[in-house]
N, C-alpha and C positions, 0 to 999 in steps of 0.2 A: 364464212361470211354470211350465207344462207341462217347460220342461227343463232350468230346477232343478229340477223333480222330479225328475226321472229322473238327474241328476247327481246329488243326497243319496241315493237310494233304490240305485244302482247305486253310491254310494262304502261302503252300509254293507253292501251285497251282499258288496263284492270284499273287506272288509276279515275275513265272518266267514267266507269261503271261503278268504281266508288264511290266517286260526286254524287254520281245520280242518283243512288240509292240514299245517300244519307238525306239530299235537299228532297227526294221524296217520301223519305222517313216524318222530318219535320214538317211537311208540307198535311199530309195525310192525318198526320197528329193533331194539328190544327184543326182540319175539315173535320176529324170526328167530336174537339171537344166543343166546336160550332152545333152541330149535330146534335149531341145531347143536349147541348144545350138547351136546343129550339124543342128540346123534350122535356124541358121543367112544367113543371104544375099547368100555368094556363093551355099551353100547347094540349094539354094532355085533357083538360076541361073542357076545351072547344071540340076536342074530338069524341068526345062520350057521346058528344048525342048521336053518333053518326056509326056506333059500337051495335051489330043486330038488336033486336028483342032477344033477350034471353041471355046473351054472354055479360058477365061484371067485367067493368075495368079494373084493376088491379089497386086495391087501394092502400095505404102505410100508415094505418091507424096507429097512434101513440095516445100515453095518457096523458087527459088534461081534463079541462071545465069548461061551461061556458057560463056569463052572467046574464041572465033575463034584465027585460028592461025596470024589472020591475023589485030587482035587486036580488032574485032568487040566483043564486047558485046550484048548479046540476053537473055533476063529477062523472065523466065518462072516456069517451075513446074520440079523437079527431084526426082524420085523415089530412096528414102532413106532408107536406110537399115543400119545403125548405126555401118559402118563395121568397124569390129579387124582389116581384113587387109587390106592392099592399093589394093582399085579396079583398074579393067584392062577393063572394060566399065562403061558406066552410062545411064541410060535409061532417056531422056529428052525432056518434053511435053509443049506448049505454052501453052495450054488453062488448062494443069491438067484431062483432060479427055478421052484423046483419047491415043492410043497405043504408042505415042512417036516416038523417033529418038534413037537410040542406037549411040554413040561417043565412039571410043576406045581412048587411051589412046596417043595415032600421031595426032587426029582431033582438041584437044583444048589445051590449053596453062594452062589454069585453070578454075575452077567451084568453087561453091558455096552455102551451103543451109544456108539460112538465120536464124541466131539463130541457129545455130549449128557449120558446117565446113567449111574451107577454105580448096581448095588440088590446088598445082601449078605442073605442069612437070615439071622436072628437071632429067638430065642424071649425071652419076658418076660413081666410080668405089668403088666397093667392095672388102673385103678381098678375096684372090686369084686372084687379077685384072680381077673380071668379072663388067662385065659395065651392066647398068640398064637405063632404060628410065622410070621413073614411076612418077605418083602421088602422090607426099608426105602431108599427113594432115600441114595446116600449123599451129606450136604452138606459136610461141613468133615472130612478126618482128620488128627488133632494127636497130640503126643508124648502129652500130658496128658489130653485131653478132647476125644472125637470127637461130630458131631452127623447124626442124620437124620431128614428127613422119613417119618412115618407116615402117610397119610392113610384113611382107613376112614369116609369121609361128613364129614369134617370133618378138618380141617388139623392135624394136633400132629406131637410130633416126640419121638424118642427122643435120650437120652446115654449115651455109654462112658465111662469112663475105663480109662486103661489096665490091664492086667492086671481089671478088673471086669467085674459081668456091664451088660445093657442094662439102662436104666430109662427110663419112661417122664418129659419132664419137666414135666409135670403128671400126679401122681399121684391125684388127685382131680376132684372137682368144680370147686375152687377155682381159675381160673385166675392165679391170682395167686399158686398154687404154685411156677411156675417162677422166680421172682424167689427166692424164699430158698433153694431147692435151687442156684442160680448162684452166690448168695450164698456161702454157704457153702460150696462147691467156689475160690472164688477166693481166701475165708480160709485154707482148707488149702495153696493154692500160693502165699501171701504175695505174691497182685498188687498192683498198686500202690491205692491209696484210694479215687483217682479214678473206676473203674470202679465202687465201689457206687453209686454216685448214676449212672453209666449203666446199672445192673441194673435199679436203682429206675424208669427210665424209658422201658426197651426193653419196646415192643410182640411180642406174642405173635406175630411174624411172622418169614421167613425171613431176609429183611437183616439186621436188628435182631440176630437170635439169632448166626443169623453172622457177625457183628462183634463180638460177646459172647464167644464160642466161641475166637475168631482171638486175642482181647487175652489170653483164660484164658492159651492155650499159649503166649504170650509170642513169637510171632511174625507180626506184620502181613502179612507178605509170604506166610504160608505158600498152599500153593496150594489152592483149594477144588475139591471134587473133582470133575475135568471137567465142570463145568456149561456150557460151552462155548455149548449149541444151547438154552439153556430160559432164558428170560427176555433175548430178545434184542430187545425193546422195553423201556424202562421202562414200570411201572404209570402213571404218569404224566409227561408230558415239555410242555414250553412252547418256544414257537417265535414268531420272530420277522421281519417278510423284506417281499418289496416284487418290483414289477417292472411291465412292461409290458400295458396291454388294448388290443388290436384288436377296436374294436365298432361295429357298421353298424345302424342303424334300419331295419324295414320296415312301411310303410305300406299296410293295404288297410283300403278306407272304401268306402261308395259316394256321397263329396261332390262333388258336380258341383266345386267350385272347387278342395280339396286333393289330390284322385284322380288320380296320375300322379305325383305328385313323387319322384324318387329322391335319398334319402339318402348322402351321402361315407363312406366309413370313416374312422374316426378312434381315434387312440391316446393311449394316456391311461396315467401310472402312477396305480401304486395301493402302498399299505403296509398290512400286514394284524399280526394275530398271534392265537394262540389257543393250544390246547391238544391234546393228543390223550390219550388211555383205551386202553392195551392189554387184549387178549384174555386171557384163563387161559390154564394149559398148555396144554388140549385145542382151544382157540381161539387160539393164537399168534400166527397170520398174520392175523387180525383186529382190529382197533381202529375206535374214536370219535372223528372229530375234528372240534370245536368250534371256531370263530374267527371272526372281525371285523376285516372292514376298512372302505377309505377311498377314494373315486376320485370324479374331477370330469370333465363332458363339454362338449364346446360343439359339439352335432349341427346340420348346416348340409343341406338339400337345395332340390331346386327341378325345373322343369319349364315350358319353352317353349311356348307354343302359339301359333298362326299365325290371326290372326282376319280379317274382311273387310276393316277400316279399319284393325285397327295389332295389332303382333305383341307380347304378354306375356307376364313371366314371373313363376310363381308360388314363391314360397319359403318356407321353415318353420324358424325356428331357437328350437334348444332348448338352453337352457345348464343341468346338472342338475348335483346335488351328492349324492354316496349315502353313505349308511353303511350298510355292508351285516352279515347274521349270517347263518349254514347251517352244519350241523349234514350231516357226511359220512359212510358208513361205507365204508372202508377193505380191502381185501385186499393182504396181501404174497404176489407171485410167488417174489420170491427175499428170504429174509428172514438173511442172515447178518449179522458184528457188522461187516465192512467194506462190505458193498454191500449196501443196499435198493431193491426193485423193487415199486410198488405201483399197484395201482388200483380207483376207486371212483366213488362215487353218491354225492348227497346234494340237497338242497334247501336254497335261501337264501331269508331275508326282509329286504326292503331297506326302507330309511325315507329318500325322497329329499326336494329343496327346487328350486324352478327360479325362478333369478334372470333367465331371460329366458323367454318362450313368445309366439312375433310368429309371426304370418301376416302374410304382406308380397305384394303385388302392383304390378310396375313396367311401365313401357309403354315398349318397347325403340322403335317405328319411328314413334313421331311427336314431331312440333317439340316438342312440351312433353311432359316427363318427370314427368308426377307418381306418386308412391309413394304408394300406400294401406298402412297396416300397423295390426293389428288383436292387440292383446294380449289373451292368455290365448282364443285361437279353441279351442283344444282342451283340454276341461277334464280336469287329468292328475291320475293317484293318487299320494299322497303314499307308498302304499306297496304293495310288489309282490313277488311271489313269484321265484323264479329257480332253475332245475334244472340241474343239475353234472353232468359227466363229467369224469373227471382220471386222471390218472398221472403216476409223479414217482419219481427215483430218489435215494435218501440213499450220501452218502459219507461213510465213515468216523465216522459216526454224528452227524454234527452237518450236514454241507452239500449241501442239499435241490436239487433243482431240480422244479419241478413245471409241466405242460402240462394244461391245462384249458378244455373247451370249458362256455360257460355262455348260456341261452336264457332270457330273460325270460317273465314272462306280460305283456300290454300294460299300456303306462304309458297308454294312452288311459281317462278314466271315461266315454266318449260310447259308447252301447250301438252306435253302429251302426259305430266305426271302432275298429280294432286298430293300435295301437303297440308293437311288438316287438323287442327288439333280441336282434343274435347277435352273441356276446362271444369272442374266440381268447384263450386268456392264459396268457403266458408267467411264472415268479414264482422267485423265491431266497428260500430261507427258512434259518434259522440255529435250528438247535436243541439247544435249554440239554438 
């Protein structure tokens, strides 16, 4: 009676200390990519001045140019910081080594980082007729109708048309300004029908607009303007993949009859799929990734011992079945559109079934062989926690290979014995 207690009393222990860990998982994951967040480009601008005399901030010069107002071009190094919003300087070094020139936003006409952004100056006016001189990212330039990014605390975006001046395209409150100003510019260039009803349904977002933008100028193919290095994840992407687990049980108890027994490695595939959540511009090389798989075990160990009258051996076989969920966050080392290099953390929650759990005791050195075997000796949790390390490298933007080591919490619910398995795993994933 006493251990069924302690069985129900320690299954509902383990199950809300797995809650808790996973809602703290996801909780914490959040507050760090808050965090870094609040660590993009300006955050890190406003704090230089406040960096002693003597120490550099850290800077991530790339190559680009800038344009003089006076139309000179000058091919150098700019301190990149992959900003949300439209910068108001830029820090710019010929050689990439030394402390730079700082250019406010009156000194050039436009810049450049190679494989990433184009920003031009351009003045206009905003809702409430306030006027702006800023550097707007450029996204799409067409014969017809050019588009860019404005950001200033929130997302919008300016349009040219040729020979006109900039406007903003939502000129109000209304966001549902920008549909009839689209509108209306595709009726003036007598595009085909079809796109009103895609005006009608394109989200206030960058895709969207630039696909809207590309159909106006009546060229699909035209090239958008070096985006090259920004948005080299998608916002969201689905994947799907399978492979191999090398996973060994370890047993420490203090039961006079199971204590000793070593566990085989054993291999198992598995097939999983989920999703991954990219980072913002200023979070790039980080993402989310969510998914669930599938793997079956049939864990075998035992342990000889040499007695006064006859030598026995004891054995434990565990046949489990998991569906597994974990929830990872991600870093890319090298994040371009042909190779990915990545790695990360995460914690998993598993909900297993065991179609076998025997204690088996045989008697190797006398005339009669009888076998004792004792189902369900170890009462096990139907669910358990499991902490991740991995790394994986993506090619050419769909074929994954991923290496991951993974550590159970124990499958034992007997307060006094720990069941824990360590997991190698090797996996191919295919992503949509």
């Amino acid at each position: 009676m006493t251990r069924l207690l302690h069985k129900r009393l320690h299954g509902v222990q383990s199950g809300y200390i797995a809650l808790h860990c996973a809602f703290s998982l996801i909780k914490y994951t959040f507050i760090t990519l808050a965090v870094l967040k609040l660590g993009s480009a300006q955050v890190l601008a406003s704090s230089a001045a406040r960096v002693p005399k003597g120490f550099a901030t850290a800077k991530d010069y790339k190559p680009g140019y800038v344009v003089l107002n006076d139309g000179d071009t000058v091919r150098g190094f700019i301190d990149y910081g992959f900003w949300d919003k439209s910068p108001g300087s830029i820090n710019f070094s010929k050689t990439g080594t030394d402390d730079g020139l700082i250019y406010q936003t009156s000194d050039l006409s436009a810049f450049g980082i190679n494989g990433f952004d184009l920003y031009e100056r351009a003045s206009f006016q905003s809702a409430g007729k306030l006027s702006h001189t800023v550097w707007l990212r450029i996204l799409v330039r067409g014969d017809r109708l050019s588009l860019y990014a404005w950001n200033v605390g929130r997302q919008g975006f300016v349009i040219k048309e040729r020979d006109s001046a900039y406007r903003p395209a939502v000129t109000d409150n209304n966001q549902e300004n920008y549909k009839r100003l689209l509108l209306a510019i595709a009726i003036k260039y007598k595009v085909n029908a079809q796109l009103d009803s895609r005006i009608a349904q394109a989200r206030y977002t960058e895709d969207d607009l630039i696909a809207i933008i590309k159909e106006i100028n009546m060229q699909n193919d035209i090239p958008v303007a070096d985006r090259t290095g920004y948005r080299l994840n998608k916002l969201f992407s689905f994947f799907i993949g399978g492979g191999m687990i090398s996973s060994k049980l370890k047993l420490n108890t203090d039961a006079p009859f199971i204590g000793g027994i070593r566990f085989k490695t054993r291999l198992a595939p598995y097939v999983n799929i989920g999703t991954e959540l990219a980072g913002s511009r200023s979070l790039r090389n980080f993402s989310l990734r969510l998914e669930a798989g599938y793997d079956e075990f049939n864990y075998g160990g035992s342990v000889v011992r040499a007695g006064v009258s006859a030598t026995t051996e004891t054995g434990y076989m565990l046949d489990q079945r998991n569906v597994s969920s974990s929830l990872n966050l991600l870093y890319y080392f090298v994040n371009s559109r042909t190779i990915k290099w990545f790695g990360g953390t995460g914690l998993g929650y598993n909900f297993s079934s065991y179609s076998r759990n025997e204690y088996r005791v045989s008697t190797l050195s006398s005339e009669v062989v009888p076998v004792q075997v004792v189902t369900n000796y170890l009462p096990l949790n139907r669910n358990w926690l499991q902490y991740n390390l991995r790394t994986g490298v993506r090619h050419a933007g769909h074929y994954e290979v991923v290496f991951q080591f993974a550590r159970s919490s124990s499958y034992s619910a007997a307060l006094a014995t720990k069941l824990n398995s360590n997991a190698f795993i090797t996996g191919l994933n295919y992503v949509f």
